[in-house]
Jmol script that loads the backbone (N, CA, C; Angstrom):
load data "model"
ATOM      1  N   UNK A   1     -17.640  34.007  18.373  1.00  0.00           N
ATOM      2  CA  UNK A   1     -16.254  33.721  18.086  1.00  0.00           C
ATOM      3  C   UNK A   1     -15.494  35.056  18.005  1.00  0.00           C
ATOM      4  N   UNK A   2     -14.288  35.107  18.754  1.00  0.00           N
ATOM      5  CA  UNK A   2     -13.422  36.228  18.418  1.00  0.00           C
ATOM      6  C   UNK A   2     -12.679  36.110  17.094  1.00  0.00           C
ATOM      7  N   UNK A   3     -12.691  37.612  16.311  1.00  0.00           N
ATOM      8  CA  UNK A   3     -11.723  37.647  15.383  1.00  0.00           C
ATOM      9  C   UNK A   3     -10.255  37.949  15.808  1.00  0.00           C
ATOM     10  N   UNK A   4      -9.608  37.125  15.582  1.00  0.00           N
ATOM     11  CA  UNK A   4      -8.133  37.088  15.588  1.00  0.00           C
ATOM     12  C   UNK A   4      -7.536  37.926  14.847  1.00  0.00           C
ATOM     13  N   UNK A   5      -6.640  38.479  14.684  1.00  0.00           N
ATOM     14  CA  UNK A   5      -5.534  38.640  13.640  1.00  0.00           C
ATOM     15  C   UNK A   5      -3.782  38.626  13.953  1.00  0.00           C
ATOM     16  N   UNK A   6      -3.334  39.267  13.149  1.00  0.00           N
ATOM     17  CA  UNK A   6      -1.762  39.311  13.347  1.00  0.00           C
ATOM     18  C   UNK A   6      -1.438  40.372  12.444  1.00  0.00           C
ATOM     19  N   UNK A   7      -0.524  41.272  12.730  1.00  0.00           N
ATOM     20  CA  UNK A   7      -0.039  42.511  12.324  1.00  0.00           C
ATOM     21  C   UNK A   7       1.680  41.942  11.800  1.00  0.00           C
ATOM     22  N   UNK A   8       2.130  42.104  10.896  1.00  0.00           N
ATOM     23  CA  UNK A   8       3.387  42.229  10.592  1.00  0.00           C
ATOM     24  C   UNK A   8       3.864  43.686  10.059  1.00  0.00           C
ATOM     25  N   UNK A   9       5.238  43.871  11.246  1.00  0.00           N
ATOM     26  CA  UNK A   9       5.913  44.985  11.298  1.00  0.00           C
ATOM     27  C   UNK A   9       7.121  45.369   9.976  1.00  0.00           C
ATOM     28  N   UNK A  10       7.631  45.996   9.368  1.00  0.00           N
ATOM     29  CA  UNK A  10       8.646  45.727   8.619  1.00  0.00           C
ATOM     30  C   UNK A  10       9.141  47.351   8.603  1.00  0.00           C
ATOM     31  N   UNK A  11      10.458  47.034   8.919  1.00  0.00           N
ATOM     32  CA  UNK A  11      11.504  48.575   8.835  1.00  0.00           C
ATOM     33  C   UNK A  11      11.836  48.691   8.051  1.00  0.00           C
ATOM     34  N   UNK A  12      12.641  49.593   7.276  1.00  0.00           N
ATOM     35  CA  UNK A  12      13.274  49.981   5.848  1.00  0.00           C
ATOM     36  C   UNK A  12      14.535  51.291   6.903  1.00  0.00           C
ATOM     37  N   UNK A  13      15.450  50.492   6.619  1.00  0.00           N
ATOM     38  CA  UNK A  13      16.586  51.955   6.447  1.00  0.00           C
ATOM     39  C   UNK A  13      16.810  52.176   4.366  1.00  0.00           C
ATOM     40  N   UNK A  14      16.204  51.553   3.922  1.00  0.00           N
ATOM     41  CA  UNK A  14      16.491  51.986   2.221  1.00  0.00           C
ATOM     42  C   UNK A  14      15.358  51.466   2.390  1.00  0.00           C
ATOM     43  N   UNK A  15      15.094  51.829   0.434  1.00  0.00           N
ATOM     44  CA  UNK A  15      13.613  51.494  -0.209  1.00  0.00           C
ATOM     45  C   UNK A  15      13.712  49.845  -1.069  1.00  0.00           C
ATOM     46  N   UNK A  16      14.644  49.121  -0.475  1.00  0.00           N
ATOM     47  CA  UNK A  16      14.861  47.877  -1.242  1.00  0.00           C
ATOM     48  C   UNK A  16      13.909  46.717  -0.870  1.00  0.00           C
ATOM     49  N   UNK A  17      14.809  46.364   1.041  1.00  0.00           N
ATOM     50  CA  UNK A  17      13.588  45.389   1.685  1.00  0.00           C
ATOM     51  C   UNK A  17      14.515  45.637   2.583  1.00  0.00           C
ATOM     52  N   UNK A  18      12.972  45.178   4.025  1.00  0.00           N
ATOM     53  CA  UNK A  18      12.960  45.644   5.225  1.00  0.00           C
ATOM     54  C   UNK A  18      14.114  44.941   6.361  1.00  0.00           C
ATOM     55  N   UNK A  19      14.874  45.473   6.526  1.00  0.00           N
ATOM     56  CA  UNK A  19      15.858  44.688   7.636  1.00  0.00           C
ATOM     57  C   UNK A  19      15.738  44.029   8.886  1.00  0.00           C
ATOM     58  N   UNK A  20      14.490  43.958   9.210  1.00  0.00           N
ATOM     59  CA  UNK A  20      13.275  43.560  10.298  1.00  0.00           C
ATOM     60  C   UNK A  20      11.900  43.484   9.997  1.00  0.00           C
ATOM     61  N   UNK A  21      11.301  42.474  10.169  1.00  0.00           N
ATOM     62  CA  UNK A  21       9.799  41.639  10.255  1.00  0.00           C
ATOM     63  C   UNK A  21       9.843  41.217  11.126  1.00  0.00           C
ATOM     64  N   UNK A  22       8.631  41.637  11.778  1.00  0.00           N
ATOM     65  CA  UNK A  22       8.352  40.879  13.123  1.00  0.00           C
ATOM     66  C   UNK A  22       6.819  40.788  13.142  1.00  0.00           C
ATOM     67  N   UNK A  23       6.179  39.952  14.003  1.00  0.00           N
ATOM     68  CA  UNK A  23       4.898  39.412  14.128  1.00  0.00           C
ATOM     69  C   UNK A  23       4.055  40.014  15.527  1.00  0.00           C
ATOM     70  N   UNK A  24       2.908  40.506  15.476  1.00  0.00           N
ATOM     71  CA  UNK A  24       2.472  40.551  17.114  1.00  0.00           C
ATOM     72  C   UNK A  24       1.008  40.429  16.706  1.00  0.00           C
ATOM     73  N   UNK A  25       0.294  40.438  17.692  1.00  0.00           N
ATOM     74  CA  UNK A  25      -1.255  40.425  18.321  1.00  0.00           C
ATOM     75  C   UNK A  25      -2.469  41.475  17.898  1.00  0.00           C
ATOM     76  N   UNK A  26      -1.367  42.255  17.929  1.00  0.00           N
ATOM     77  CA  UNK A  26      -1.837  43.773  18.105  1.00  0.00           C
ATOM     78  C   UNK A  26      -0.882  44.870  17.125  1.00  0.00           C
ATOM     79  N   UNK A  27      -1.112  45.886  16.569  1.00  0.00           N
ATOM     80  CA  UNK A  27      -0.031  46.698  16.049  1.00  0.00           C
ATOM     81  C   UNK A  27       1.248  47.096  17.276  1.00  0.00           C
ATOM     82  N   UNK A  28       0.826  47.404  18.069  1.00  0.00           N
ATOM     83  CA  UNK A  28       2.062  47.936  19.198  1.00  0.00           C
ATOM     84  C   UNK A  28       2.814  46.740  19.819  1.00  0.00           C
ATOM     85  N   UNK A  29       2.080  45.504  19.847  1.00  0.00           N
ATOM     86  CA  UNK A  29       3.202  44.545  20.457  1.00  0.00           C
ATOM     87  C   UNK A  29       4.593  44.263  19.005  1.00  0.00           C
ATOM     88  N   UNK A  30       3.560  44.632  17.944  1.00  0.00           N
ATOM     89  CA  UNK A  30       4.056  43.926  16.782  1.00  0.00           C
ATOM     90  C   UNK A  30       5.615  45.048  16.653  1.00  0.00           C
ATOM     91  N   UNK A  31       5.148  46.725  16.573  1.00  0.00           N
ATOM     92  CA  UNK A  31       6.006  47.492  16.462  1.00  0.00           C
ATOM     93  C   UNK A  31       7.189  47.515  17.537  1.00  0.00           C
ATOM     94  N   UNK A  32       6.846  47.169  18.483  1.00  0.00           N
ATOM     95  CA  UNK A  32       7.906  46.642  20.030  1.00  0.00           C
ATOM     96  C   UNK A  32       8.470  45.656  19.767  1.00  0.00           C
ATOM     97  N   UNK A  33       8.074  44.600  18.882  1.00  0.00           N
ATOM     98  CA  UNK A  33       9.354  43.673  18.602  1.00  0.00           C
ATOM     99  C   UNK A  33       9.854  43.940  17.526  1.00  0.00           C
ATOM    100  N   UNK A  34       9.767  44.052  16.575  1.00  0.00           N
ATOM    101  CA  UNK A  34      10.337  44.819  15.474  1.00  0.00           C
ATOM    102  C   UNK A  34      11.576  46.166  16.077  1.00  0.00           C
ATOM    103  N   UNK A  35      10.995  46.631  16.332  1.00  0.00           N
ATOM    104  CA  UNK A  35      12.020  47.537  17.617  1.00  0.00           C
ATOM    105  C   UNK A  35      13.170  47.395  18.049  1.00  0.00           C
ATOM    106  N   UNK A  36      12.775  46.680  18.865  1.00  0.00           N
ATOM    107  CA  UNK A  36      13.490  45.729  19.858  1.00  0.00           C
ATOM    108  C   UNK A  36      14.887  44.638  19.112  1.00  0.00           C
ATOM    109  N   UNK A  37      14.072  44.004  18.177  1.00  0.00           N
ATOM    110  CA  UNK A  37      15.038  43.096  17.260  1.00  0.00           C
ATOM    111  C   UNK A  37      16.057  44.537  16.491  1.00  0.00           C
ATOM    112  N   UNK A  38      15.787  45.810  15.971  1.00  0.00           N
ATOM    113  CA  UNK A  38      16.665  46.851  14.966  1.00  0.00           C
ATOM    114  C   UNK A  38      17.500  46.982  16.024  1.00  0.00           C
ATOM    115  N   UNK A  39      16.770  47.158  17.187  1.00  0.00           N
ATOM    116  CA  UNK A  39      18.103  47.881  18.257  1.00  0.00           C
ATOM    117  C   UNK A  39      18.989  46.894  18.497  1.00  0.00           C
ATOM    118  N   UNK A  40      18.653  45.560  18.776  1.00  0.00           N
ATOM    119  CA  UNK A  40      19.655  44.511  18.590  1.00  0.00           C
ATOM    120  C   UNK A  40      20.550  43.970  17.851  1.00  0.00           C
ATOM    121  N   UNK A  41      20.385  44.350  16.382  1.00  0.00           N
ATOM    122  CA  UNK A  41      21.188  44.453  15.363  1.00  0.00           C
ATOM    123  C   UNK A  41      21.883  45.536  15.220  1.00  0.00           C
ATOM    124  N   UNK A  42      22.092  46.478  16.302  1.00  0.00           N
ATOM    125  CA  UNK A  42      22.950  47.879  16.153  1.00  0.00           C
ATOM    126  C   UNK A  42      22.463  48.992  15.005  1.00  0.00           C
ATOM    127  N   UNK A  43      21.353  48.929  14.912  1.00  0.00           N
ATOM    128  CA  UNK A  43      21.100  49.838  14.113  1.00  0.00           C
ATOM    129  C   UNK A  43      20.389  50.948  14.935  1.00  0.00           C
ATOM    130  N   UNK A  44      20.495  52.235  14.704  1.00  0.00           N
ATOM    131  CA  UNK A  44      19.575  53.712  15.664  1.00  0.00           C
ATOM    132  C   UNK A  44      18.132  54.270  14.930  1.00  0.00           C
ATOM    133  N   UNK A  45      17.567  54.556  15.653  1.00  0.00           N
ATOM    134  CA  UNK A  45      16.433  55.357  16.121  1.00  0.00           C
ATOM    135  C   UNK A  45      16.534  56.281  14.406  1.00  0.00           C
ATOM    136  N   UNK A  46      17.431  56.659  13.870  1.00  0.00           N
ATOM    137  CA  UNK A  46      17.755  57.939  13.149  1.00  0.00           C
ATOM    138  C   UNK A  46      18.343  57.186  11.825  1.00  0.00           C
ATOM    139  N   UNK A  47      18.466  55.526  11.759  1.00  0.00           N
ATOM    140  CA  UNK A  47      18.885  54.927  10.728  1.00  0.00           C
ATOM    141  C   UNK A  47      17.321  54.827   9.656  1.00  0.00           C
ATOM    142  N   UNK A  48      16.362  54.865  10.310  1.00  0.00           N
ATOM    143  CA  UNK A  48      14.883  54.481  10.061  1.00  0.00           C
ATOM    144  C   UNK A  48      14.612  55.403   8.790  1.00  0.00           C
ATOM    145  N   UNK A  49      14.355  54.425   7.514  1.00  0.00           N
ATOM    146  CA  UNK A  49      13.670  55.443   6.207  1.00  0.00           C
ATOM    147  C   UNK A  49      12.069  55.496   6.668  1.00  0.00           C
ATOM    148  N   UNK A  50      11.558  54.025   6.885  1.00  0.00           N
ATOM    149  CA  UNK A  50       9.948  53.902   7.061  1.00  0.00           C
ATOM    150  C   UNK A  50       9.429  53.054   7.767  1.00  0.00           C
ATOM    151  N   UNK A  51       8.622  52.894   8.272  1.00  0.00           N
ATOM    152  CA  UNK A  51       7.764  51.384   8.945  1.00  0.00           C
ATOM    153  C   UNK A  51       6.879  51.224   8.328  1.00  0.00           C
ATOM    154  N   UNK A  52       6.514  50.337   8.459  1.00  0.00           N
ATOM    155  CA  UNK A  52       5.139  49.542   7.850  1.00  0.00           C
ATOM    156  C   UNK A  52       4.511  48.116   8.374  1.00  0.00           C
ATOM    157  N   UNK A  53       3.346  48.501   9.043  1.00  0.00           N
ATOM    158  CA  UNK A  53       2.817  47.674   9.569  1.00  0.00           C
ATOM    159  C   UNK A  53       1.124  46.933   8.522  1.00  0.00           C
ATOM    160  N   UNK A  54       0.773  45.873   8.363  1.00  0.00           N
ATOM    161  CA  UNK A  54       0.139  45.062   8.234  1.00  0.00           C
ATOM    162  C   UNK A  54      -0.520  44.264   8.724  1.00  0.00           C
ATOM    163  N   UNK A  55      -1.994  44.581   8.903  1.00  0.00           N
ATOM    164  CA  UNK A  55      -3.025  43.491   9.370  1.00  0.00           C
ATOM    165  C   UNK A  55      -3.423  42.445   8.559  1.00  0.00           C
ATOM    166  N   UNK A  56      -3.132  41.050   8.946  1.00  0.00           N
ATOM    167  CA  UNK A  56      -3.822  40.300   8.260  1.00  0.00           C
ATOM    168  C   UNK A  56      -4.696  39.331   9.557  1.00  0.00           C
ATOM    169  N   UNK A  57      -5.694  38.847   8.694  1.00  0.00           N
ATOM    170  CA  UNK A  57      -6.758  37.665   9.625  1.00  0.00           C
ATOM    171  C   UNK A  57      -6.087  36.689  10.200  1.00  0.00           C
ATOM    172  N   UNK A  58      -5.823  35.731  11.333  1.00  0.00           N
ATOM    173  CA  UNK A  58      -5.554  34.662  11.549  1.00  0.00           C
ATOM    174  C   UNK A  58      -5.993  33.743  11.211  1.00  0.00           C
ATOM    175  N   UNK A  59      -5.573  32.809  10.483  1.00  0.00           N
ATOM    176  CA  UNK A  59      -6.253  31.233  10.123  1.00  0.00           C
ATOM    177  C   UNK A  59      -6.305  30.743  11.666  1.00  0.00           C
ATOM    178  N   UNK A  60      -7.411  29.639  11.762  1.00  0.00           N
ATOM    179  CA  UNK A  60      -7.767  28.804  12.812  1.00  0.00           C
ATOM    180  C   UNK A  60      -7.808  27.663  12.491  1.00  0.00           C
ATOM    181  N   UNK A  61      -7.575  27.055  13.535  1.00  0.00           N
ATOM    182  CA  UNK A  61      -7.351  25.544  13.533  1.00  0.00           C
ATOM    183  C   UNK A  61      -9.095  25.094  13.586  1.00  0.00           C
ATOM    184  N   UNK A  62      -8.734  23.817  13.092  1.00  0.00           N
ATOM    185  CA  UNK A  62     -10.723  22.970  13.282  1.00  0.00           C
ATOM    186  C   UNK A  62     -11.018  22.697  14.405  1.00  0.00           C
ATOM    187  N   UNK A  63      -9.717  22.727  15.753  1.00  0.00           N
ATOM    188  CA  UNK A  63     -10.834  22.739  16.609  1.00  0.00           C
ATOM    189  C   UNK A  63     -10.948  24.056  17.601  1.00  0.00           C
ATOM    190  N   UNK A  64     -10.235  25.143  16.913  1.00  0.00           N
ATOM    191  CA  UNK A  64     -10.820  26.902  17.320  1.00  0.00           C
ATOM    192  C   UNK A  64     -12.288  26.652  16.604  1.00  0.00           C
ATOM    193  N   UNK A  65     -12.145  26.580  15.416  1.00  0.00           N
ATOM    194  CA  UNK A  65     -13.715  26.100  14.945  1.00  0.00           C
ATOM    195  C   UNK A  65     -14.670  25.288  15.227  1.00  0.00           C
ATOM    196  N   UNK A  66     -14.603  24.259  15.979  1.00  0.00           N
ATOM    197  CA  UNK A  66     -15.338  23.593  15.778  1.00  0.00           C
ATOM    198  C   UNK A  66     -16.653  24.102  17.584  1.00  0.00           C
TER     199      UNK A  66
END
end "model"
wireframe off; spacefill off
backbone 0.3
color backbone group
């Protein structure tokens, strides 16, 4: 069985909470949409306090399991 997971991305222009979460496969698909969504909200490259990315496991369905 392959282990799955999912990475969640989260930006910070302040230290409050992140103005973008985004989800991917992998850390780099995850950081490319996260990205992608800041630049779409008009925010720059140079607005950025921090990133932070997160691996967690994927739950599976019973019949990935079975």
């Amino acid at each position: 069985m392959v282990i799955l997971k999912e990475i969640t991305t989260e930006i910070y222009v302040d230290n409050e909470s992140p103005v973008v979460v985004e989800l991917g496969g992998c850390e780099e698909t995850s950081l490319q949409n996260a990205f992608d969504t800041f630049t779409c909200l008009g925010f720059d490259a140079k607005d950025i306090l921090k990133i932070e990315s997160t691996e967690y496991p994927r739950r599976y369905t019973a019949s990935e399991l079975a």
